[in-house]
N, C-alpha and C positions, 0 to 999 in steps of 0.2 A: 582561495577559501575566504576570506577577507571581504573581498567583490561580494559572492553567494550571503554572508551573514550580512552586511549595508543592502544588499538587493531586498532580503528577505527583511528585513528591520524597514528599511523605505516602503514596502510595501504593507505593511503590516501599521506603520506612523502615520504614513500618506491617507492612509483610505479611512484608520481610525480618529483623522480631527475633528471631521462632523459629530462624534460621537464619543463615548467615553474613548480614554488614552490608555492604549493598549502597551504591555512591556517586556520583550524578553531580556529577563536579570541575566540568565547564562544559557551557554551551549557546548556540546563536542561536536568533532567531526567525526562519524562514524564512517563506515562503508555503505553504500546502496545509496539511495534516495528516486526522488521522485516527484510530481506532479502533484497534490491538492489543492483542486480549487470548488468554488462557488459563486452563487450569484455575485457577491460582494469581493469575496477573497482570491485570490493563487500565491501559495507558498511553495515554494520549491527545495528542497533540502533533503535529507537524510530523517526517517522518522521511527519510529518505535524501537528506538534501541536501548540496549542493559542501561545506561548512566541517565535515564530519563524516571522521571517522576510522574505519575497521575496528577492533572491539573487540571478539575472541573471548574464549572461554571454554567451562571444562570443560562447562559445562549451556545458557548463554543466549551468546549473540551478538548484537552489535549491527555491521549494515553501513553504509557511507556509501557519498554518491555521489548523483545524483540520483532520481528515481521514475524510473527506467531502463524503458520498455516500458510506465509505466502510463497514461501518456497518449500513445498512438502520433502522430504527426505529422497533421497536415493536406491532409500533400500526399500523392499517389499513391494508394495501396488507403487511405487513412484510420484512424478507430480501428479498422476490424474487422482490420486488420493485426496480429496479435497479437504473432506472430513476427518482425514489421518487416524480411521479406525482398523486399517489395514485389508480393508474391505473397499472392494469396486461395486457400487451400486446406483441407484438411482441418487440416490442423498447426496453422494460426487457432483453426479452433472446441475442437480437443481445448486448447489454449492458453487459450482465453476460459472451458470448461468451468473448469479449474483453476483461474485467478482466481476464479470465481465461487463454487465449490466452497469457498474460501480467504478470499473477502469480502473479494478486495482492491476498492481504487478502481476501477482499470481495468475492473473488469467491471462499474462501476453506470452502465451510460449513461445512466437517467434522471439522474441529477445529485441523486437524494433519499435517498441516504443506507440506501436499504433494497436488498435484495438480493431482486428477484422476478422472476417469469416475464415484465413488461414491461423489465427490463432484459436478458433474451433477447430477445425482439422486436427489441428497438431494435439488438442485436448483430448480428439475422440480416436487418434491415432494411437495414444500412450493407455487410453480408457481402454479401448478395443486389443491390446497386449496383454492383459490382466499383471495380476501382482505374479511375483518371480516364484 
């Protein structure tokens, strides 16, 4: 864990010297995490979770709060619920599209990490079951 927060702290130091000096004060280890990156940036860590704070800013923001919508519930229309209005419809897939398009988690249903046409299947497989 230790590695992961020097990883993420070196790259977040590293890449901010040419420019303002960037500083994470604190952190937890939660459960999950995951991949954000950008042209400039990759951070790799655990993100939107309960003990985190809303942290804006002129250029970068950082949100708290849980993976809100990215692992939809179990019950009722399941993950293809995109929208979690307990309703399967269009609004889901244009929903699932955007995750996908964006490389969030929510939209890798294989569970590997890569973003491809079976992690559409597996979308339009759970879409195409309807809610329970």
């Amino acid at each position: 864990m230790l590695k992961a927060v020097g990883f993420i702290s070196a790259i977040v130091m590293g890449s901010a010297s040419a420019h303002a000096q960037y500083s994470i004060r604190w952190s937890t280890v939660d459960a999950g995490g995951g991949t954000h990156s950008g042209p400039s940036y990759a951070v790799c860590g655990s993100f939107h979770q309960f003990g985190a704070v809303s942290a804006p800013g002129s250029v970068y923001a950082v949100d708290a709060g849980f993976w809100g919508g990215a692992f939809a519930s179990d019950q009722g229309c399941g993950r293809a619920d995109f929208t979690g209005d307990q309703v399967l419809d269009v609004f889901d897939v244009f929903a699932f599209l955007d995750a996908f398009n964006n490389a969030q988690v929510a939209a890798d249903f294989t569970g590997d990490g890569l973003f491809d046409v079976f992690d559409v299947f597996g979308f339009l497989g759970e879409f195409n079951q309807g809610c329970l």
